[in-house]
N, C-alpha and C positions, 0 to 999 in steps of 0.2 A: 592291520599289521599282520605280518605272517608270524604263522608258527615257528615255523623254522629259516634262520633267514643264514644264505648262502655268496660268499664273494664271489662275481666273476669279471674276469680279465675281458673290459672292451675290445679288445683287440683280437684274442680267439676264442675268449668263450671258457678257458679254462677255468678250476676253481683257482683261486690266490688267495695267499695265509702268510702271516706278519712273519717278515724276516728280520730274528736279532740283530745278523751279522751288518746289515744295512741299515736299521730301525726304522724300515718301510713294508709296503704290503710289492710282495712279488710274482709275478706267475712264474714257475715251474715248467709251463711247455714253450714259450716264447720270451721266455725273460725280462718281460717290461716289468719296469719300478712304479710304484705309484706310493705318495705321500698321506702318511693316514691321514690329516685332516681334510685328502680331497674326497674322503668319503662319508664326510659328516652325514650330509642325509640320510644315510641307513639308520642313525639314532633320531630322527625326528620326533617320533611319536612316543620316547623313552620316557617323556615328565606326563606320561599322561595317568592317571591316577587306576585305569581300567585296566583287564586282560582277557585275552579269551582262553575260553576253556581249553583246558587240554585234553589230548586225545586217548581214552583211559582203553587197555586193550587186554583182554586176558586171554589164556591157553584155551582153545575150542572143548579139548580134550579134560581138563579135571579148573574143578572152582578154583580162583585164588581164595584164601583165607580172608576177613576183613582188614590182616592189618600189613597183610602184604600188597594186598590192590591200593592201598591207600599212598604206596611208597614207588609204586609204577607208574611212570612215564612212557608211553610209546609215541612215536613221531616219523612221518615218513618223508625219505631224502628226495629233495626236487631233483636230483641230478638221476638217479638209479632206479629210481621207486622201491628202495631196501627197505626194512625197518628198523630205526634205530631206538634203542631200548636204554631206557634211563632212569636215576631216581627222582624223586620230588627237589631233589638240590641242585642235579646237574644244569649247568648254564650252559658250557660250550663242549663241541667232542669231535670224532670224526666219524665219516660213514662205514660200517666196517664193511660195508661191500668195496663201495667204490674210492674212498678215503677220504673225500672231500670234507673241509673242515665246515660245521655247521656252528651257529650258534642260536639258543632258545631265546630268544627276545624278550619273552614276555617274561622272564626270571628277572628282569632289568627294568620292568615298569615301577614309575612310581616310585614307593620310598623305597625299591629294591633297588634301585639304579644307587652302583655306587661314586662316590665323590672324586677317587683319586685311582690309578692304576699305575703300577711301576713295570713296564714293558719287558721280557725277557731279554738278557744282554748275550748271553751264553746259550749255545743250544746245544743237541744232546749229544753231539760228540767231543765236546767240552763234559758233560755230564758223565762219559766213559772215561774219562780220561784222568775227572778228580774222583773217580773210584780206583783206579790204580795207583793214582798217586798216594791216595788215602791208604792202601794196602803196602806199599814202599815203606813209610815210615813207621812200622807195626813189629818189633822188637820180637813181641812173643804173639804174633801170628804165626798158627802152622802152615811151612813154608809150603804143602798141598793144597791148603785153599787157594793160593794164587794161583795154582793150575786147572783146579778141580770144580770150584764153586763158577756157576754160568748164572750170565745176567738174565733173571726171567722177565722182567718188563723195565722199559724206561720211559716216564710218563712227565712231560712238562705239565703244570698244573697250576693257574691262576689260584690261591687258596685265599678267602675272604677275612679278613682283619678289622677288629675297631680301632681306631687309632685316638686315642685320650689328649685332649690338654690340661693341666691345671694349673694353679698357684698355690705353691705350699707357704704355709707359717709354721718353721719348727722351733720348740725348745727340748734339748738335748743335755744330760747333764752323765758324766763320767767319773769315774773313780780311779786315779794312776799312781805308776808308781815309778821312783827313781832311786837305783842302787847303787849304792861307794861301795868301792872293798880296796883293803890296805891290810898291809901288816909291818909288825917289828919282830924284833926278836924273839918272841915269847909265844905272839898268838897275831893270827887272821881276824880280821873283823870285816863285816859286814852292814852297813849303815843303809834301811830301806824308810824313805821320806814317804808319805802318801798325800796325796793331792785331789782334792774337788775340782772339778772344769766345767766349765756349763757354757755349750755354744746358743745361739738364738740369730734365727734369718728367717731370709725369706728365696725360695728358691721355683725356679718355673719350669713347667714340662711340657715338651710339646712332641705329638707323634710317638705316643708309649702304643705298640702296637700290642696288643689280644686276638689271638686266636677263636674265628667265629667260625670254627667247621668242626663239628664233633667228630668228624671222622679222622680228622690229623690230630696225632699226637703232641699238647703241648708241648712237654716239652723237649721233642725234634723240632719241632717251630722256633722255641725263642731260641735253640742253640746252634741255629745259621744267621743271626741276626750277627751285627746291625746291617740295616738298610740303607743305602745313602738316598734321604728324601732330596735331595738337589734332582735329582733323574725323573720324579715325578711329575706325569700326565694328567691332568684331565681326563674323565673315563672316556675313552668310546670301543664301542665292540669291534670294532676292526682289529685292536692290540688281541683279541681273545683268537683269532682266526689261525688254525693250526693248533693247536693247546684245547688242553681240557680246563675247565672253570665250575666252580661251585660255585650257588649261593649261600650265604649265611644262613646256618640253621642254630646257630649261639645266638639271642639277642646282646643288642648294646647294654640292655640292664641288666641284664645275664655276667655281662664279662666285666660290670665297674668292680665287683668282689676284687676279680683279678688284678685289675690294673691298679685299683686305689693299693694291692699287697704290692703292684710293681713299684708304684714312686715311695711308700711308704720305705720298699728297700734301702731303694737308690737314695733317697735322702739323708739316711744314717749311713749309708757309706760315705756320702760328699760332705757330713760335717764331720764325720771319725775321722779324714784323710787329714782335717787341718790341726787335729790333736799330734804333735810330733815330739819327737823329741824325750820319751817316754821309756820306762822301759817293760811296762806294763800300762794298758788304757783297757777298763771294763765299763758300759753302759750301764748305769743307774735307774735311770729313769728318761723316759722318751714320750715325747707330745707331738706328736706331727697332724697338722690340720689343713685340708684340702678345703678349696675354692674356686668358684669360676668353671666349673668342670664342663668338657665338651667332647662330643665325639665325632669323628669322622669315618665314616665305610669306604675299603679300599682294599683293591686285588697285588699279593704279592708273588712275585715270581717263585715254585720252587721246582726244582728235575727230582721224583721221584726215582729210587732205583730198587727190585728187589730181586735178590737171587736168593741162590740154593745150595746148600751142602752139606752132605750127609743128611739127608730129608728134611734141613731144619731152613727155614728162612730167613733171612737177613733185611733188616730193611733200610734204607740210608738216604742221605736228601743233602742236596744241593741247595744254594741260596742261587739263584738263575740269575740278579743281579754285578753279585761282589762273587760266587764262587766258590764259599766257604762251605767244607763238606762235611759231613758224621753222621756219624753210625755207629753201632755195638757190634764187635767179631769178637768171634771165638778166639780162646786162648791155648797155647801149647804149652800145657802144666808142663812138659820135662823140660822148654826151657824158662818158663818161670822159675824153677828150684835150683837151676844153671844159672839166670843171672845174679839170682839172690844169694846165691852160696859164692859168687864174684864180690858181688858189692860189699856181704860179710865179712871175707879174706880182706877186702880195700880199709874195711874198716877197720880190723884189727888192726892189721899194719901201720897205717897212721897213729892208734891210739901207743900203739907198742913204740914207734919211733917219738910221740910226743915224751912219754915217761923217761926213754933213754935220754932227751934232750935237757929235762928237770934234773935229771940225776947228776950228766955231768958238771950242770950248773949248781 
């Protein structure tokens, strides 16, 4: 198996990389289409349990340290004979000589080869474009960063996911309240009932995705979510062609912490939804117990973006799927104090015209 394994276009040779907008592999110089599953054979030897070494390369000129050579990759492009430089995680990339998209094979051997991949639907001029849209709807954005702040990289990026199923059994028990008020002539009252509630089910999860790349921030990961699993592939590396790709450096036993806190959430919110009718509902006491638990390894699409403003970096992500964009920007305190000194006035007004409406009554 190669080190570095490279698509090319039977027809002239070019390299070809997965096009969203088609959700096929395309070449670029002569425009033939080709269907990712005609190029299964390139993952042949993917379940195979072995890898070869990789190719470890340091500065001629001063020693690496032990614990930085231990985190470099170097690998040389069949197309240019460049070298291209990587960490111990990186799966797929491009040449920066020549740009051809490459991917590390052997990152994918064995139980590294993941189960499921969701293929990029949007590409990055979609990704330019829910950054402005993102920046439109931003009230107390300073209206210079829309001019001022410049995209300094935009990177599509397969980012590696455990994905959980379980079966819960919960019992849940609540504390609520329901308030009368009346009055007569004399005096207002106020009548508050309290009430015990106690739900009990059983409820299923399938596809609770975790973040298995310590290098992306949780949680910008879960806050592009959700995914729609209907779109999900089969792996094969042809989807990684064009795009960069990690492998999981979180194990799956590393992330059940995470995911057993995700459905423990979701679970007291899906039986708190069916307490209604309330005018106060507090949790008492909670039992939720998981079973059956399973995981699955799977690449999901995100469009990296980061720029600059005023020397400070911004960073923001796209869900390359569904579209869904965020990020933290700066604020312009003078109109923060502008709209809140509005919404003050709004409020007075209101409370001022409610008294005038009591009084004439």
């Amino acid at each position: 198996m190669s080190t570095l394994q490279e698509y090319k276009c039977p027809c002239c040779g070019g390299a070809i990389a997965f096009d969203s907008g088609l959700q096929k592999m395309k070449c670029p110089y002569c425009d033939t289409e080709f269907e990712v599953e005609s190029l299964l054979g390139y993952d042949k030897d993917l379940n195979s349990e072995g890898a070869e070494n990789l190719i470890w390369e340091t500065n001629p000129g001063s020693q690496w340290q032990e614990d930085e050579a231990g985190n470099i990759r170097s690998y040389v492009c069949k197309s240019c004979g460049g070298e291209i430089i990587g960490d111990e995680n990186t799966a797929a990339t491009s040449c920066p000589y020549c740009g051809n998209p490459v991917v590390m094979m052997q990152q994918f051997t064995g139980n590294l080869k993941p189960d499921y991949i969701i293929p990029f639907k949007l590409d990055k001029n979609s990704a330019k474009q829910g950054l402005l849209g993102h920046l439109m709807k931003k009230k107390l954005l300073p209206k210079v960063f829309k001019d001022e702040n410049h995209i300094d990289e935009v990177k599509g990026i397969y980012v590696p996911f455990w994905l959980f199923d379980a079966d819960v059994n919960a019992d849940i028990r609540y504390r609520a309240t329901k308030v009368h008020y009346w009055s007569d002539s004399r005096y207002d009252y106020t009548e508050t009932s309290f009430y015990s509630i106690f739900r009990s089910g059983n409820i299923g999860f399938e596809h609770v995705p975790v973040d298995g790349s310590s290098k992306m921030p949780d949680d910008l990961m879960e806050s592009v979510e959700p995914y729609n699993f209907a779109d999900v592939k089969d792996f094969q590396t042809a989807y990684l062609a064009g795009y960069v790709a990690d492998k999981y450096d979180v194990t799956a036993e590393q992330s059940i912490t995470r995911a057993n806190e995700r459905i423990k959430t979701s679970t007291e919110q899906s039986f708190a939804s069916t307490v209604q009718g309330y005018a106060t509902v507090t949790p008492e006491a909670s039992n939720v117990r998981l079973s059956n638990g399973k995981a699955k390894y799977a690449l999901f699409p995100i469009w990296l973006l980061n720029t600059t403003w005023k020397d400070k970096k911004y960073t923001f992500a796209m869900n390359g799927q569904t579209g869904k964009f965020v990020g933290d920007l700066p604020m312009d305190k003078g109109a923060y104090w502008k709209w809140r000194a509005i919404y003050t006035l709004i409020f007075a007004v209101l409370i001022f015209g409610v008294r005038c409406l009591f009084q004439l009554f």
